[in-house]
C-alpha positions as CSV (number, residue, x, y, z in Angstrom):
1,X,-49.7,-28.0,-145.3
2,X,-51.7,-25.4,-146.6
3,X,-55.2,-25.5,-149.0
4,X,-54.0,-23.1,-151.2
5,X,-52.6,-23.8,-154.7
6,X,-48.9,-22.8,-153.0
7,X,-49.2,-25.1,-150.5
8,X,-50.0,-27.7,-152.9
9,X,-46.4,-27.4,-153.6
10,X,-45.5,-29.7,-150.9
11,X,-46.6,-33.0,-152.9
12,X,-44.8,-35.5,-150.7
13,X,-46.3,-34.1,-147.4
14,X,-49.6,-34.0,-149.0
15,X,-48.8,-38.1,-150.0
16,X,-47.7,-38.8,-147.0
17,X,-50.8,-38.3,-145.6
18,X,-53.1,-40.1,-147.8
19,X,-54.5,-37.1,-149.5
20,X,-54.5,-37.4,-153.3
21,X,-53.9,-33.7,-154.9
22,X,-55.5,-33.0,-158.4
23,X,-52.9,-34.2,-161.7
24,X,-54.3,-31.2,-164.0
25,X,-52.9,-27.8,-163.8
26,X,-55.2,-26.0,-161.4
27,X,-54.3,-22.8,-162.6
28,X,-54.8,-23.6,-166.4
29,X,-58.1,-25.1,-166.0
30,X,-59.1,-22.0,-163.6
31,X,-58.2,-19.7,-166.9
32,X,-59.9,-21.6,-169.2
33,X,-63.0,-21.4,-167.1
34,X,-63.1,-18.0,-166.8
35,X,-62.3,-17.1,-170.3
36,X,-64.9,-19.5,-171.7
37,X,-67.3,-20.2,-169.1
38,X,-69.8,-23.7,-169.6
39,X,-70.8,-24.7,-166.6
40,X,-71.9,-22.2,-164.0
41,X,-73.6,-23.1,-160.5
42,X,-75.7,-21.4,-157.9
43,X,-75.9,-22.7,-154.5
44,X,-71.7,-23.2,-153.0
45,X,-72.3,-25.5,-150.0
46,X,-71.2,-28.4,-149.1
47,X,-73.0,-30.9,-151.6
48,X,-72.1,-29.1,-154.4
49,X,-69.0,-29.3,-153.3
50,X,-68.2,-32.7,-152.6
51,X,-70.8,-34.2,-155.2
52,X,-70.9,-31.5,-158.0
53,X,-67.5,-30.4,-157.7
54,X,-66.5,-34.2,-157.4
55,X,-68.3,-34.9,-161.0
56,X,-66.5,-32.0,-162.5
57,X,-63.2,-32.8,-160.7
58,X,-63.3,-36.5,-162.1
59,X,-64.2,-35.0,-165.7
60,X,-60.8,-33.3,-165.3
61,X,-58.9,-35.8,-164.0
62,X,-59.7,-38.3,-167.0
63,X,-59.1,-35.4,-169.5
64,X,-63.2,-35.6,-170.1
65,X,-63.4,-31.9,-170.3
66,X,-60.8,-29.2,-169.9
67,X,-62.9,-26.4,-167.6
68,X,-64.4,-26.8,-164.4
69,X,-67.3,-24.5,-162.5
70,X,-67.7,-21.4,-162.0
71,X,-69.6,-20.9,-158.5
72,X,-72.2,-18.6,-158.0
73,X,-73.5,-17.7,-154.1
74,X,-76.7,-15.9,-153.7
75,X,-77.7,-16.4,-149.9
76,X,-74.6,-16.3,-147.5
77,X,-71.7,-14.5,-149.1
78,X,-69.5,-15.1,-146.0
79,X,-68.9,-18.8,-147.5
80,X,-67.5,-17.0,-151.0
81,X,-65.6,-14.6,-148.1
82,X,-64.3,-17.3,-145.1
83,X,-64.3,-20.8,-147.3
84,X,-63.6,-20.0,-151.2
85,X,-61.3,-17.2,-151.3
86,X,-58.3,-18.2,-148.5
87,X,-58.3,-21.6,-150.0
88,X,-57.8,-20.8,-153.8
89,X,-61.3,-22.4,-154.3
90,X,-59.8,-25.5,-153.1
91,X,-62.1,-28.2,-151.7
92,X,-61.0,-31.3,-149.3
93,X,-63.4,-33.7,-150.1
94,X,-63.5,-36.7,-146.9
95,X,-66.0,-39.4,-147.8
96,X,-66.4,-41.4,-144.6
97,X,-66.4,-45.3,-145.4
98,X,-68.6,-47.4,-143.3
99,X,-65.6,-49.6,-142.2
100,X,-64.1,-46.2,-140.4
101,X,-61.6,-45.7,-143.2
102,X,-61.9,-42.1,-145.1
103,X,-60.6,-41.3,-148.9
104,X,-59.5,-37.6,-148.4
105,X,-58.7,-35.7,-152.3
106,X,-58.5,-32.0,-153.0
107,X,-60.8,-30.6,-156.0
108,X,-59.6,-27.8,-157.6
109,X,-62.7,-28.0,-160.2
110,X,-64.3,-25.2,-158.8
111,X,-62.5,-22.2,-160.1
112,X,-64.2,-18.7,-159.4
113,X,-66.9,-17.5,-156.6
114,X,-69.0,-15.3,-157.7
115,X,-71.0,-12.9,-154.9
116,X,-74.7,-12.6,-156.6
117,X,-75.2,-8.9,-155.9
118,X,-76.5,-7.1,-158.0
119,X,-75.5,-3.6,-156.1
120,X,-71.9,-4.4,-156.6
121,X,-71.1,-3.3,-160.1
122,X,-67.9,-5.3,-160.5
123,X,-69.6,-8.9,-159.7
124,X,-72.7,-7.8,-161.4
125,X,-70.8,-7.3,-164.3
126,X,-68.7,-10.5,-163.9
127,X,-72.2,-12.3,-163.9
128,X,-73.5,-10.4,-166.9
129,X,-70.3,-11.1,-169.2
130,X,-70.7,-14.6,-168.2
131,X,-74.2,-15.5,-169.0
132,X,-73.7,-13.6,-172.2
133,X,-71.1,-16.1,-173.4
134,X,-73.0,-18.0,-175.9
135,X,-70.3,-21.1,-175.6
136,X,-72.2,-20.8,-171.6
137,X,-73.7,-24.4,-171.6
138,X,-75.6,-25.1,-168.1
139,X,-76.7,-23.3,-164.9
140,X,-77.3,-25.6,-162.1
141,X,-78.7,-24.6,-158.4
142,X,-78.5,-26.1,-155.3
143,X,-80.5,-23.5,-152.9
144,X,-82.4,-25.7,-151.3
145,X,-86.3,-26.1,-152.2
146,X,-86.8,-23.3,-150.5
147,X,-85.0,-21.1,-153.0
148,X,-87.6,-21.5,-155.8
149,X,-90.4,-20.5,-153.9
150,X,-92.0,-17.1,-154.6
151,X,-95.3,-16.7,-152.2
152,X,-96.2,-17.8,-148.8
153,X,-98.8,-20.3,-147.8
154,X,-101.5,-17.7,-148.3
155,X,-100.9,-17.4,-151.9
156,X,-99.1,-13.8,-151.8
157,X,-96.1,-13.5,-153.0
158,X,-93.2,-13.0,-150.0
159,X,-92.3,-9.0,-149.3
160,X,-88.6,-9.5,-150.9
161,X,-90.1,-10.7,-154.4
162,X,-92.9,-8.4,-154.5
163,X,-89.4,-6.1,-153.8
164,X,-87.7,-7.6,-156.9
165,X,-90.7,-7.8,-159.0
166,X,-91.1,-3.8,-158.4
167,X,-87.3,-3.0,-158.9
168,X,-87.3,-5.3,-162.3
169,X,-84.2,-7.1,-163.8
170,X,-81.7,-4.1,-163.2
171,X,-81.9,-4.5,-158.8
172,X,-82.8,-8.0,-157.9
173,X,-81.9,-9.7,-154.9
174,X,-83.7,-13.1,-154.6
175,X,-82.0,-16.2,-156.7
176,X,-85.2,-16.3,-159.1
177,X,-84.8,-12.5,-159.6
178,X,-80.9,-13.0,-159.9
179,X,-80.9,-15.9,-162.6
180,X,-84.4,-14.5,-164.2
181,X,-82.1,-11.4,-165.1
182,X,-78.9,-12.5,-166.2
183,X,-81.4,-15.0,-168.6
184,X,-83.1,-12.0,-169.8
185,X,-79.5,-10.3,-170.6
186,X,-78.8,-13.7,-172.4
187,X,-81.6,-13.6,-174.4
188,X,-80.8,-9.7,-175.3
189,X,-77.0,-10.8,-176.4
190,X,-78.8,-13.2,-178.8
191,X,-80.6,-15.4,-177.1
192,X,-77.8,-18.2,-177.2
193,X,-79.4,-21.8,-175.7
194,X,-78.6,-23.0,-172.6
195,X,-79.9,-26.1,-169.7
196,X,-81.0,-24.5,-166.8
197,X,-80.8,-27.5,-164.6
198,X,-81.9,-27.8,-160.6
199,X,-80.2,-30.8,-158.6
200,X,-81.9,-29.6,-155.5
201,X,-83.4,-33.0,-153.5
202,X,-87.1,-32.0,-154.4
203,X,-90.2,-33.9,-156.4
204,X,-90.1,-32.1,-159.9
205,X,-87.6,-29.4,-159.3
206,X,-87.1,-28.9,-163.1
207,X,-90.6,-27.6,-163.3
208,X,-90.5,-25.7,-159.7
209,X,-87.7,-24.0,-161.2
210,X,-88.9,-23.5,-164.6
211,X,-92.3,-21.8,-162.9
212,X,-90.2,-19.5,-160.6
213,X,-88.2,-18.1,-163.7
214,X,-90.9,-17.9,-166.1
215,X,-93.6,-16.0,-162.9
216,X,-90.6,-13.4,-162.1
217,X,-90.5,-12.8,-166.6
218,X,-94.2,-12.5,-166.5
219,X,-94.4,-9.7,-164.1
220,X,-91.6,-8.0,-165.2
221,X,-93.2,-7.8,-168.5
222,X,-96.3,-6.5,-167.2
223,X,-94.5,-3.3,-165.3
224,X,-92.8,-3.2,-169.1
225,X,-89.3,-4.4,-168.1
226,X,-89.1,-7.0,-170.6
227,X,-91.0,-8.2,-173.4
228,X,-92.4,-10.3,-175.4
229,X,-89.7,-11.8,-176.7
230,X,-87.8,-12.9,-173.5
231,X,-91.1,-14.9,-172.3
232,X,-91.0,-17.1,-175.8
233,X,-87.5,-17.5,-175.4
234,X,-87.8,-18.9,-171.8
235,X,-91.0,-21.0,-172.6
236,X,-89.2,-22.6,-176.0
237,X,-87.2,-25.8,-174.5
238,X,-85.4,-25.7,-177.4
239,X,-83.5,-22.4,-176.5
240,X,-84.2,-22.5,-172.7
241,X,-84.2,-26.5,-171.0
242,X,-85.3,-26.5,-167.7
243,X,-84.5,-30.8,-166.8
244,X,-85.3,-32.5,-164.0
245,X,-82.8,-34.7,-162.1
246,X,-83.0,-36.5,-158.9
247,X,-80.0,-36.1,-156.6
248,X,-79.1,-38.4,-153.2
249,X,-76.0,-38.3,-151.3
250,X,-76.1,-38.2,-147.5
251,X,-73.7,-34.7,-146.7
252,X,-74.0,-33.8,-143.3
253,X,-72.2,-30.7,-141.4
254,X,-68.2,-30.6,-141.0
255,X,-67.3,-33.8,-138.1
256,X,-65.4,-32.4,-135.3
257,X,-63.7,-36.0,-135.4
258,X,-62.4,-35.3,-139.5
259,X,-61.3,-31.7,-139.1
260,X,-59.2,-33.3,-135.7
261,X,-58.2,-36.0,-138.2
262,X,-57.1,-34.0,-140.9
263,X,-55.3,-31.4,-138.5
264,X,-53.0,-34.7,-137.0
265,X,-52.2,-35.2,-140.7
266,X,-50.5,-31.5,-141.2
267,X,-53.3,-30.2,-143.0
268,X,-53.6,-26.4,-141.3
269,X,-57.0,-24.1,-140.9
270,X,-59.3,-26.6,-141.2
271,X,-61.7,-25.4,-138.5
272,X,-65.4,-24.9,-139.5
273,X,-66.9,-21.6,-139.3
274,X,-70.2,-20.1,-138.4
275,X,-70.9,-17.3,-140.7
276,X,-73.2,-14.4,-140.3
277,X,-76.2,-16.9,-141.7
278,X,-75.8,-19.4,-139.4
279,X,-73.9,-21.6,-141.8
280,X,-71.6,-24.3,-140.1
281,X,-69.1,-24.8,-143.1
282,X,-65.5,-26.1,-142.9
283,X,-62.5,-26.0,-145.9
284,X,-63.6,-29.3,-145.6
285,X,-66.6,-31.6,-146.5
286,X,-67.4,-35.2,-145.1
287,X,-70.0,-37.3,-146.3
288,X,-70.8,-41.2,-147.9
289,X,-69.2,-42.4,-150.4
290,X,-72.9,-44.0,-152.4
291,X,-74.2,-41.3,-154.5
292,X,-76.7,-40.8,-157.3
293,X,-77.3,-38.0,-159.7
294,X,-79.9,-38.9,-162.5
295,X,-80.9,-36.0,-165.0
296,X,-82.7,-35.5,-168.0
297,X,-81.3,-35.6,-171.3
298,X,-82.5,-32.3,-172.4
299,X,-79.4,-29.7,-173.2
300,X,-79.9,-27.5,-176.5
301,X,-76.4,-26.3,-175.9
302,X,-74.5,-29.2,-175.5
303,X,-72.8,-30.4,-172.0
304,X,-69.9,-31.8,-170.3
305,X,-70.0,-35.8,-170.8
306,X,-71.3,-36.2,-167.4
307,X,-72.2,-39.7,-167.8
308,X,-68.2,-40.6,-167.6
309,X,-68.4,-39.4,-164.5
310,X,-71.1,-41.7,-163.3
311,X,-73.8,-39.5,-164.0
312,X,-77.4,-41.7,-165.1
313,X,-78.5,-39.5,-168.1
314,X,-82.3,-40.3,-169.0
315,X,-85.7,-39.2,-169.7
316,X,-88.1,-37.4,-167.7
317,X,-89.9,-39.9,-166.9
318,X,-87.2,-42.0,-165.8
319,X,-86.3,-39.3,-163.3
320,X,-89.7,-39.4,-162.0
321,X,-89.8,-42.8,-161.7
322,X,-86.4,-42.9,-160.1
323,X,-87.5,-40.3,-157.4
324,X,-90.7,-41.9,-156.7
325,X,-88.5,-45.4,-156.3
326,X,-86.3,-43.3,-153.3
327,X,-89.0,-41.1,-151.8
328,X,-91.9,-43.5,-151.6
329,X,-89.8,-46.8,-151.3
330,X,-86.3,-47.3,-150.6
331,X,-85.0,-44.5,-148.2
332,X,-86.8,-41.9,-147.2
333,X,-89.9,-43.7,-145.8
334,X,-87.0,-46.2,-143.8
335,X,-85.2,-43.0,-142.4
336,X,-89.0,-41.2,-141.4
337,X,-89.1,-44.8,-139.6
338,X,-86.0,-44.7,-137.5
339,X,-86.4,-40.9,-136.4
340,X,-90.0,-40.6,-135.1
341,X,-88.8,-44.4,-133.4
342,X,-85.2,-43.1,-132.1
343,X,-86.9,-40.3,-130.7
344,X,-88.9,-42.5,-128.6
345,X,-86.6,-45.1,-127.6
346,X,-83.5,-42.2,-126.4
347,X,-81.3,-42.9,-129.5
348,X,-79.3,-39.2,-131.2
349,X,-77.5,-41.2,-133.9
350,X,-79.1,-43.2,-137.0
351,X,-76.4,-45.0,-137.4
352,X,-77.0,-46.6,-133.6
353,X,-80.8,-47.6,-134.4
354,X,-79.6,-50.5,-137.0
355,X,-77.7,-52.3,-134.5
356,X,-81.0,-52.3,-132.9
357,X,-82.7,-55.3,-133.6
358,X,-86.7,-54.4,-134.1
359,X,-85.6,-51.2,-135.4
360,X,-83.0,-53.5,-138.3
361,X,-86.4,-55.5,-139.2
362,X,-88.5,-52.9,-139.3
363,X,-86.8,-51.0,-141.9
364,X,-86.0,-54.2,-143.5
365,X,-90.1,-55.0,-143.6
366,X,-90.9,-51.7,-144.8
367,X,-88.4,-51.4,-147.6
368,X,-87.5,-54.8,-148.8
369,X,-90.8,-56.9,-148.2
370,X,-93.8,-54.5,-148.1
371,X,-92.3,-51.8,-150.7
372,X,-91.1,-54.2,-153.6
373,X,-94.7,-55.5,-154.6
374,X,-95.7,-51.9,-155.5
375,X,-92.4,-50.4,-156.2
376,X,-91.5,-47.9,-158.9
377,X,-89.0,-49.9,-161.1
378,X,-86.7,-46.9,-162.9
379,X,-85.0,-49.6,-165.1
380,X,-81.5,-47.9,-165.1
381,X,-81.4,-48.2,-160.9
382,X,-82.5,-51.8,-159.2
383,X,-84.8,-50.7,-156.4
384,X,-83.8,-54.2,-154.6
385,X,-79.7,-53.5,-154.8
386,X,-80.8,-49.5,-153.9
387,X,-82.5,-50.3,-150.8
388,X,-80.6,-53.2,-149.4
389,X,-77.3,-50.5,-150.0
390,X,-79.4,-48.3,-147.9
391,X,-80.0,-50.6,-144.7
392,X,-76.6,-52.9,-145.3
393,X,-74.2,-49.8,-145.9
394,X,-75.6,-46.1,-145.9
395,X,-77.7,-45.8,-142.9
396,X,-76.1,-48.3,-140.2
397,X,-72.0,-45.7,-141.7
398,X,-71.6,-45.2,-137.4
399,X,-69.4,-42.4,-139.2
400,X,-72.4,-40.9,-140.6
401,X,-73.4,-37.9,-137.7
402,X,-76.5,-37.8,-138.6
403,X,-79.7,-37.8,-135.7
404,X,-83.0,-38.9,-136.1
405,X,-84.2,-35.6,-134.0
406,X,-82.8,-34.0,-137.5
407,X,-84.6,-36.8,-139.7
408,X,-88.0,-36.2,-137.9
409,X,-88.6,-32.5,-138.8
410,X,-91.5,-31.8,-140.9
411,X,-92.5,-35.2,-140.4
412,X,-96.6,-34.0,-141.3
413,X,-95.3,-33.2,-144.8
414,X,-93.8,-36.2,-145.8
415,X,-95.6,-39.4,-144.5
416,X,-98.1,-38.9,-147.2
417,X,-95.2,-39.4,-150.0
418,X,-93.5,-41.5,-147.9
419,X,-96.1,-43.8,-146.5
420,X,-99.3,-42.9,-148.5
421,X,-97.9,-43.7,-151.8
422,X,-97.8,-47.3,-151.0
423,X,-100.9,-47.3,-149.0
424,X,-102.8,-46.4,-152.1
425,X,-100.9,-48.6,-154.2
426,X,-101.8,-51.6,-152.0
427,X,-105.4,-50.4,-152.6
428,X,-105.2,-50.2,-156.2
429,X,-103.2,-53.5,-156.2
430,X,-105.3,-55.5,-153.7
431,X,-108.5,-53.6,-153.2
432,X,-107.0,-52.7,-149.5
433,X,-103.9,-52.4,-147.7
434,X,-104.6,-54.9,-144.9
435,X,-101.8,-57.0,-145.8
436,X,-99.2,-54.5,-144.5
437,X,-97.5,-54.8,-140.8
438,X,-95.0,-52.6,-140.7
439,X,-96.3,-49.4,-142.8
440,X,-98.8,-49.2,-140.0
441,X,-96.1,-50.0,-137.2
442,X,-94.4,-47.0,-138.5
443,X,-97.7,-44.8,-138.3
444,X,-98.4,-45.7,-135.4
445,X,-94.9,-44.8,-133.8
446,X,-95.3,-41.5,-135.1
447,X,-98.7,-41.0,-133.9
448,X,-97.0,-42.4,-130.4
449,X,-94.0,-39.9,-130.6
450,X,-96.5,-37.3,-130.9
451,X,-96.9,-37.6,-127.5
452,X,-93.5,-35.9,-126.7
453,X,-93.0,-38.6,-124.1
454,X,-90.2,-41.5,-124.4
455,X,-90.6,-45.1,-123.6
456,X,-90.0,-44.5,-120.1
457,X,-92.2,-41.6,-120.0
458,X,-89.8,-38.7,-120.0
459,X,-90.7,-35.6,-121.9
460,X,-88.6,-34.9,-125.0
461,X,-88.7,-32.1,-127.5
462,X,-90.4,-32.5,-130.6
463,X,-88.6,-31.8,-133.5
464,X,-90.3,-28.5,-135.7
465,X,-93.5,-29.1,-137.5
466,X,-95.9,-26.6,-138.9
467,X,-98.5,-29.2,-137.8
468,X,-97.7,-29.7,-134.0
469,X,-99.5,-27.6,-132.8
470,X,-103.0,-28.7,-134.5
471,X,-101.7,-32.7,-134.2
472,X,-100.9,-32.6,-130.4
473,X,-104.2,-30.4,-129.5
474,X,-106.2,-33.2,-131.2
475,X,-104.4,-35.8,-129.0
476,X,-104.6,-33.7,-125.9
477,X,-106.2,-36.4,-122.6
478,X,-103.9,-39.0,-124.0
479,X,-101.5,-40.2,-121.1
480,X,-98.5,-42.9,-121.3
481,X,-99.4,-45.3,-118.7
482,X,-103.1,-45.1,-118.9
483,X,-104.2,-46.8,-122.3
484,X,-107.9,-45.7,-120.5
485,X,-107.4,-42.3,-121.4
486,X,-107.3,-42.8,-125.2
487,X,-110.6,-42.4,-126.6
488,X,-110.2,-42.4,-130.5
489,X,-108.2,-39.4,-130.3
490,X,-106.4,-40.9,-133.5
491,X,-109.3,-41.4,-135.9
492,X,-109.7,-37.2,-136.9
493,X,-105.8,-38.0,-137.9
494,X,-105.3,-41.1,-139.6
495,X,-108.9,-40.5,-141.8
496,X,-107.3,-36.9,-143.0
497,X,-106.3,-37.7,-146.6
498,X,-104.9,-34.0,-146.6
499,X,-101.8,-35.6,-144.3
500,X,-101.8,-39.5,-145.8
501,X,-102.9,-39.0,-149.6
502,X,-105.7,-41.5,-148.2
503,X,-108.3,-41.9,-145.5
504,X,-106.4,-44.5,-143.6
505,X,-109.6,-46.1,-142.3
506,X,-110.8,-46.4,-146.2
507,X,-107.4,-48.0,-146.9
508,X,-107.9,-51.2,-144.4
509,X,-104.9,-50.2,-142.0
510,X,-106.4,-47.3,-139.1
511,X,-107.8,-50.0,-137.0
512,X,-104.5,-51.6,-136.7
513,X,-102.4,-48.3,-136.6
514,X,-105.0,-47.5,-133.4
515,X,-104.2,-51.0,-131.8
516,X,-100.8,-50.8,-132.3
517,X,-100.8,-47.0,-130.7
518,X,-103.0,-48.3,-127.9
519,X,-100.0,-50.8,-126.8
520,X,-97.7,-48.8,-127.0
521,X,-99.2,-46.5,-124.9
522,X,-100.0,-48.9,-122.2
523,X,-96.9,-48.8,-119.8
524,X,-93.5,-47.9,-119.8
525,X,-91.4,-49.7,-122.2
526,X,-94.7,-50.5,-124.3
527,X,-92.8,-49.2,-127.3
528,X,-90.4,-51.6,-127.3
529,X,-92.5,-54.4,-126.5
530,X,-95.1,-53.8,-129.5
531,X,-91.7,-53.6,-131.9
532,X,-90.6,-57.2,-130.5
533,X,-94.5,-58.7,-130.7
534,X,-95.4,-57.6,-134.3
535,X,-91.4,-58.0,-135.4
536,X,-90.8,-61.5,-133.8
C-alpha cells in the first residue's frame, strides 16, 4: 500500500489494516482549494499536521466545509520536497492511546505546499494570487515562537531582518518579511479582510505576531516601500484580526516502534527522514489523542465552523485565562517537575516517572491540591477535569516518547510562569506562601539538579540553558555528600525575582526550598529520601 491518492485505490487493503481512508473526493476538494483558497497555513510540521490538518480533515468529513488548506513552508523546504510531494499531500495521522492501541486515518485535507521563496517566480506568484483572493479567509502559523521574533537579546534587530527590512516587500526571506508582503499585496488588490491567526504554543502569540507584522510595515514605510495606507490597514482589526489562541497537544518526533508498525501492516515508505535542517519527519505523525485549540472569535472575513470540529471559540480574555490555567497550573509546571527530578533520579522516559510513587504525588500535590486554590478558572475548560486528564492519562501514555532531559531545557525561563505565578498568588491570597510543600520541593529539585550530579552521585549532562553558566558558577563549592560545603550558595538565586517573578525569601518559601536542597544534598540517595519524607 502506497500514500499516494493511487494507492488509495486499494480500499480493502487499506481496511484490512485498520486504517480509515478519507470518504470525500480528495481530488475535488484539492481543486476547490486551489481555485478558491480560505484557509492558508505557514509552518508544515508535524502538529499542523496531525492537529490542524485533523480539524480541517473532520470539517470535510461531516460535509462542514467543502476545501481544505493550503500549506505554506518558509524554514525547511525539504519537508514540501521529501514529505508533501511523493505522498500527494497525504498525511497518516497515528494517535497513540494510553492503553497501547493506536487509531491510524489518512488526511487528505491538506491540499497544496507551497515553498515561501520569494526568488522563485513561479511560487512567488502562486503565493501572490492567493493572498489576493478576497474570498481568502485565515492565515495561520505554526513556526515555532521563535519565528516571530525580529532582534536579538541586545535589542538589535537579527542580520537576516535588517536583510529583509533593506530589500523591502519585493525580496524577503524571513516569515515576518514573507507574510508582511503578501499582506501588503492584499491590501493593494483592495484590501479584502482577513484573520491572521498564530496557534504557535506561546503566552500572547496574537499580539507577538501582530507586532512582528506591523514592525517589518513600519520600516518598510520609512525606506518608502509602502505607505501609509498599508499601516492603517494592518492596525484596523476590522480589515486585519490578529486573534490569539492557545494550542496543546503533546506531538513528539516519528516512533521508530509506529513506522515498524505501520510497515507490518503493508503501508510502504514510511521511514522518517532527516532533511538538510535537521528535521526528523516521517509520512507519518504520532502523537496523543487529548487535544485543545481555543481561539478568539475575531474573523472580519468569515471562517470555517471550526467549532464542529471541537474547536473552543471565545474571547480574548478567555484565551488568556485558559493559557494561564495550563502554563501556571495544570501541566506545564507538573512536566518542569518530573524533568529537573527524572534527571536526577536516572529516568529517559516521562511516561516511566508516574509509576514512580513520590514522583505520582508530587505532581498530584502541585497540580490538584496546591494549584486549585489560586487557579485560573477559563469557564469553557474545568481546570480540575484538565489536570487530573493530564496526570491520569497524558503524561503516565508509556507510548508517549517523550524524555524529561527534553522537558528540562530552558528550565531558567519558565519556573517564573510556571512556579512564580502561584507563588505570588499565595501572597496576594494569604499574605505568604508558606502553606505550600510541594512548589518548593519542586524548586528545590531543580536547584539540586543544578548540580549535574544524580542521586548516586554520577555526573549527568545538563540539558541547554542560557542561564547555566551564571546558575552553576554561583553554586560552585557545593559537593553531593558533604551537606558542609553548602554555605547559602542558594540565597543570590531563589531572592532574584528576575528568574521567579518574586524574591522567594519575601514570599515565605526560600528557607524551606534551602532545607529541602540541604537534604537532598546530604548523601547518596538523599533525593529520594527527601521525596518519601515531605510526600509520605
Amino acid at each position: 500500500m502506497k500514500l499516494t491518492r493511487e494507492g488509495l485505490k486499494a480500499e480493502t487493503a487499506w481496511k484490512e489494516a485498520g486504517i480509515s481512508l478519507p470518504s470525500y473526493d480528495i481530488a475535488a476538494v484539492a481543486d476547490r482549494t486551489k481555485k478558491a483558497p480560505k484557509w492558508v497555513h505557514f509552518g508544515a510540521g508535524n502538529i499542523f499536521r496531525i492537529f490542524i490538518g485533523g480539524i480541517a480533515d473532520s470539517l470535510l468529513e461531516s460535509g462542514n466545509t467543502d476545501t481544505g488548506i493550503t500549506c505554506v513552508e518558509t524554514f525547511d523546504f525539504d519537508v514540501a520536497d521529501k514529505i508533501y510531494a511523493p505522498y500527494d499531500n497525504l498525511v497518516l495521522a497515528v494517535t497513540l492511546k494510553s492503553d497501547g492501541s493506536t487509531d491510524k486515518r489518512v488526511l487528505g485535507s491538506l491540499t497544496e505546499a507551497i515553498k515561501a521563496r520569494s526568488s522563485v517566480a513561479a511560487e512567488w506568484d502562486r503565493l501572490k494570487r492567493i493572498f489576493t483572493d478576497p474570498g481568502l479567509q485565515m492565515v495561520s502559523f505554526t513556526i515555532t515562537e521563535k519565528g516571530y521574533a525580529l532582534t536579538g537579546a541586545d535589542g538589535a534587530y537579527f542580520p537576516f531582518i535588517k536583510t529583509d527590512i533593506d530589500n523591502g516587500p519585493e525580496k524577503p526571506v524571513s516569515a515576518m518579511a514573507v507574510v508582511c508582503a503578501l499582506l501588503n499585496e492584499r491590501y493593494k488588490a483592495g484590501g479584502a479582510p482577513i484573520a491572521v491567526v498564530s496557534m504557535d504554543n506561546c503566552s500572547h502569540n496574537g499580539e507577538k505576531l501582530r507586532r512582528a507584522i506591523v514592525t517589518m510595515a513600519d520600516e518598510w514605510r520609512k525606506k518608502g516601500f509602502t505607505g501609509e495606507g498599508f499601516a492603517s490597514y494592518l492596525t484596523d482589526e476590522k480589515r486585519v484580526a490578529f486573534p490569539w489562541s492557545m494550542i496543546d497537544k503533546i506531538t513528539p518526533r516519528p516512533a521508530d516502534s509506529v513506522c515498524s508498525e505501520l510497515e507490518k501492516l503493508g503501508v510502504e515508505d514510511m521511514k522518517p527522514v532527516i532533511t538538510s535542517k535537521k528535521t526528523y519527519i516521517a509520512p507519518f505523525v504520532n502523537a496523543e489523542g487529548p487535544q485543545y485549540l481555543v481561539i478568539e472569535d475575531t474573523f472580519p472575513n468569515g471562517r470555517p465552523p471550526l467549532e464542529k470540529a471541537g474547536v473552543y471559540m471565545t474571547d480574548r480574555e478567555t484565551v488568556n485565562k485558559v493559557e494561564r490555567m495550563k502554563v501556571t497550573t495544570c501541566l506545564n509546571p507538573l512536566h518542569t517537575a518530573l524533568a529537573v527530578y527524572g534527571c536526577v533520579l536516572g529516568y529517559t522516559l516521562i511516561a516511566d516517572e508516574m509509576k514512580d510513587a513520590e514522583l505520582r504525588r508530587l505532581v498530584h500535590e502541585i497540580g490538584l491540591v496546591e494549584g486549585m486554590p489560586v487557579v485560573t478558572d477559563p469557564g469553557i475548560l474545568s481546570p480540575q477535569k484538565f489536570a487530573d486528564e493530564v496526570i491520569n492519562v497524558r503524561i503516565p501514555n508509556p507510548f508517549m516518547p517523550d524524555t524529561p532531559q527534553r522537558i528540562a531545557t530552558d528550565t531558567s525561563q519558565k519556573v517564573g510562569i510556571r512556579y512564580g505565578e502561584t507563588i505570588k498568588s499565595y501572597v496576594e491570597k494569604y499574605g505568604s506562601a508558606a502553606k505550600l510543600k510541594a512548589i518548593p520541593l519542586a524548586l528545590a529539585g531543580w536547584c539540586r539538579y543544578l548540580l549535574a550530579r544524580d542521586d548516586e552521585g554520577n555526573p549527568f549532562e545538563l540539558s541547554p540553558d542560557p542561564m547555566i553558566p551564571d546558575l552553576t558558577a554561583q553554586l560552585a563549592g557545593i559537593t553531593v555528600g558533604k551537606p558542609e560545603t553548602y554555605t547559602g550558595q542558594l540565597k543570590p538565586i531563589l531572592s532574584n525575582a528576575h528568574i521567579f517573578g518574586i524574591d522567594l525569601y519575601e514570599a515565605g518559601i526560600g528557607g524551606l526550598i534551602e532545607a529541602m536542597f540541604l537534604e537532598q544534598i546530604a548523601a547518596p540517595h538523599a533525593v529520594r529520601a527527601t521525596l518519601k519524607k515531605y510526600l509520605a
